[in-house]
C-alpha positions as CSV (number, residue, x, y, z in Angstrom):
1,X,-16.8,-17.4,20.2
2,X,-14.8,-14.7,18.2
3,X,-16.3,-12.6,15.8
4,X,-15.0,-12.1,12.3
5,X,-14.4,-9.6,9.8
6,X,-13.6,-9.2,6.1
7,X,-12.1,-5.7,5.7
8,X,-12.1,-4.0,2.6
9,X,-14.8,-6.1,1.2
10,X,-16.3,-3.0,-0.7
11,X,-13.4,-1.8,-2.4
12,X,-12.7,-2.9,-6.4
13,X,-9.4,-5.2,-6.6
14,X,-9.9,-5.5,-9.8
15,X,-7.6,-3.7,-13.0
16,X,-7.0,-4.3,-15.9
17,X,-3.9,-4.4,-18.5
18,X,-4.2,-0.9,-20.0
19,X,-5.1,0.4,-15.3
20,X,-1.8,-1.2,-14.9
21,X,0.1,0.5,-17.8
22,X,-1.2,3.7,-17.1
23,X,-0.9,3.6,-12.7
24,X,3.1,2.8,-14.5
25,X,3.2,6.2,-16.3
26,X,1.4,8.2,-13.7
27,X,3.9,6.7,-10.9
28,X,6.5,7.8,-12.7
29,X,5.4,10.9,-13.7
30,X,4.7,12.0,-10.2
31,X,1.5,12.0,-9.8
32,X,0.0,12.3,-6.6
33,X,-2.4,9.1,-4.9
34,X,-5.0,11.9,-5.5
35,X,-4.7,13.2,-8.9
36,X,-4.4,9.4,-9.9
37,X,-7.6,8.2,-8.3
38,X,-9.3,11.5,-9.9
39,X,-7.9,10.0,-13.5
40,X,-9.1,6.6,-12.9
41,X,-12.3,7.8,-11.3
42,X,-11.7,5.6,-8.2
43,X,-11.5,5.9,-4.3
44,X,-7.7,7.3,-3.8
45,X,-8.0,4.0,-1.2
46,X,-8.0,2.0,-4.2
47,X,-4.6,3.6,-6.0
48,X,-3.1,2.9,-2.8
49,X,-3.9,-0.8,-2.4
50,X,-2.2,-1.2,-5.8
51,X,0.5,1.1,-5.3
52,X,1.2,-1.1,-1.9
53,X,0.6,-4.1,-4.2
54,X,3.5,-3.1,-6.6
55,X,5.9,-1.8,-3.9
56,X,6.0,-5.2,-2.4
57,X,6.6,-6.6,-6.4
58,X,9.2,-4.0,-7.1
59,X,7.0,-2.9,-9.9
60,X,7.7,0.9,-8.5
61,X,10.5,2.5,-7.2
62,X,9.8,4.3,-4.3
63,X,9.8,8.3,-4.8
64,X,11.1,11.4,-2.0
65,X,7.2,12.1,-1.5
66,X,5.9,9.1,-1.7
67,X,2.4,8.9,-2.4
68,X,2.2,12.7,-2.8
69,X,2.7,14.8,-6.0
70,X,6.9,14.2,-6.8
71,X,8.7,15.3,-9.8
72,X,9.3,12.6,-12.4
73,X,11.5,10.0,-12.2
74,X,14.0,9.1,-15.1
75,X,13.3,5.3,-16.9
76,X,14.9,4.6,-19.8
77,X,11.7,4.3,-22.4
78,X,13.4,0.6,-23.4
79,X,13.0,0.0,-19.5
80,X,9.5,1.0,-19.2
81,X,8.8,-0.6,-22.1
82,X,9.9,-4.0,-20.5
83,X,8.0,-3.4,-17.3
84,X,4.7,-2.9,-19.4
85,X,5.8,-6.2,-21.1
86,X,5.9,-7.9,-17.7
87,X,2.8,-6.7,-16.6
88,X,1.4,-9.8,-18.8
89,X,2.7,-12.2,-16.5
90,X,0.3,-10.7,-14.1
91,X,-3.0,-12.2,-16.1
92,X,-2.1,-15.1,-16.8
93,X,-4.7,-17.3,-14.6
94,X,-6.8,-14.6,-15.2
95,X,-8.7,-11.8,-17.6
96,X,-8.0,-8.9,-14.8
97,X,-6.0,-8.5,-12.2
98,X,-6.3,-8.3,-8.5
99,X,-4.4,-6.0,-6.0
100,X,-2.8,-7.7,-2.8
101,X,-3.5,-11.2,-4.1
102,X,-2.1,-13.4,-1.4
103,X,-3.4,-11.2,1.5
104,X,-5.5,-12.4,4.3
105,X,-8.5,-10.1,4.4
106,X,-10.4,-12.0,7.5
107,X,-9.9,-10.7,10.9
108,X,-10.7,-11.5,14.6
109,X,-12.8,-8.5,16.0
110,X,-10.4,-9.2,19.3
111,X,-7.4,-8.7,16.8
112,X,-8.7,-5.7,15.3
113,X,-9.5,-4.0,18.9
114,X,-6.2,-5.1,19.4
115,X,-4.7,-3.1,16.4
116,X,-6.2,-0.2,17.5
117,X,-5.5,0.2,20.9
118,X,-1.5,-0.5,19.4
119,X,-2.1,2.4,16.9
120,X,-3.3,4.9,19.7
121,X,-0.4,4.0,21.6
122,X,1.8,4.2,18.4
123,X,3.2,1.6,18.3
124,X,5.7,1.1,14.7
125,X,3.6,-1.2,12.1
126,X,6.6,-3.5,12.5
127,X,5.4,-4.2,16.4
128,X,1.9,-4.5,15.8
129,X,2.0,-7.0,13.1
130,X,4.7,-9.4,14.6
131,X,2.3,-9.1,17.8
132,X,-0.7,-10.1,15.6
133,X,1.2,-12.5,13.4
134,X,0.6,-10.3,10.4
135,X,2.5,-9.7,7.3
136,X,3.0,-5.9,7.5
137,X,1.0,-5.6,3.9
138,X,-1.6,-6.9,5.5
139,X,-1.4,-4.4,8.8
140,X,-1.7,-1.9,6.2
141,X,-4.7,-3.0,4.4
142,X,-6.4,-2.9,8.0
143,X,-5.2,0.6,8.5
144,X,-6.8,1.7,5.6
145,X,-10.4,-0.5,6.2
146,X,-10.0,0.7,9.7
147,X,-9.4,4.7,8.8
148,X,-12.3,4.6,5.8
149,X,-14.3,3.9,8.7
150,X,-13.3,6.3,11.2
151,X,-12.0,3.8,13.7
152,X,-8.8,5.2,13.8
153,X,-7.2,9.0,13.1
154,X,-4.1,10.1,11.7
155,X,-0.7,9.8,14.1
156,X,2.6,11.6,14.9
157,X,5.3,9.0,13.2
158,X,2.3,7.7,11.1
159,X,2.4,4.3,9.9
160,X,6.0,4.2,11.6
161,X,4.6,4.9,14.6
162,X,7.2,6.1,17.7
163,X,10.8,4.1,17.9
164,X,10.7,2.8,14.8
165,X,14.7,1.9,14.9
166,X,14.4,0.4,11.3
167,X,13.3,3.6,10.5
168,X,16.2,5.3,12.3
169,X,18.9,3.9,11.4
170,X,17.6,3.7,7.5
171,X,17.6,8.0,8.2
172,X,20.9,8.0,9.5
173,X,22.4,5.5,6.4
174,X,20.9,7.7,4.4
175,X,21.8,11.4,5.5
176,X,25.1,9.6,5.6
177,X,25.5,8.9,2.0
């Protein structure tokens, strides 16, 4: 019989109207993963789940650093204003909200053993969670459960991984432009 595993399962989902609003302003005032888990005086692991979260929404646009420091991004204040609106629609089961809602968070440990052994060989996140019939989101989420505990290190191409031709061809559109 397989073993099973719920990752994450010490990490707060939880934020509320005025986290939202604010993980909004920071974003777009460039603020680093870092420098916004120091403000909200939480694990920089749990900026990321909602910055992953809001990607996938298109709550965020994505920035030339990424999760690192950038310089500010233009928004119209009457566009921000309407995204801070929206963020309503996000509680409306519910008095708080959750990051990654409609993620699987239970794994086989022969799936996970799996994972790894693909991430050592780096293997693109693309590969790894069509072979584990994964949602990429929720590759992610592993990565960072199975990095917070050491089961996995950094890698050249990162999440990308080696051959990433997604990847490739996106670099070669855009240095085309």
């Amino acid at each position: 019989m397989s073993t099973i595993r719920i990752i994450l399962e010490n990490f707060n989902f939880e934020w509320t109207i005025v986290g939202l609003k604010r993980f909004l302003d920071y974003w777009y005032e460039g603020r680093s993963i870092e420098e916004m888990a120091e403000l909200f005086n939480r694990p920089s692991e749990e900026v990321l789940l909602l910055m992953i979260d809001f990607s996938k929404r298109g709550k965020i646009k994505e920035r030339p650093n990424g999760v690192g420091a950038n310089e500010p991004i233009y928004i119209k204040k009457s566009a921000m204003s309407y995204k801070k609106r929206d963020l309503r629609r996000l509680f409306e089961q519910q008095p708080v909200y959750y990051a990654c809602p409609h993620s699987d968070f239970i794994w086989d440990e022969k799936d996970i053993i799996l994972f790894r052994q693909m991430w050592q060989d780096h293997e693109p996140i693309r590969h790894i969670a069509n072979r584990l019939s994964r949602n990429v989101v929720e590759i992610l989420l592993l990565i960072i459960d199975q990095a917070e505990l050491g089961k996995i290190k950094p890698r050249k191409g990162g999440v990308f991984g080696k051959g990433d031709k997604q990847r490739e061809e996106k670099k070669h559109l855009v240095a085309a432009i």
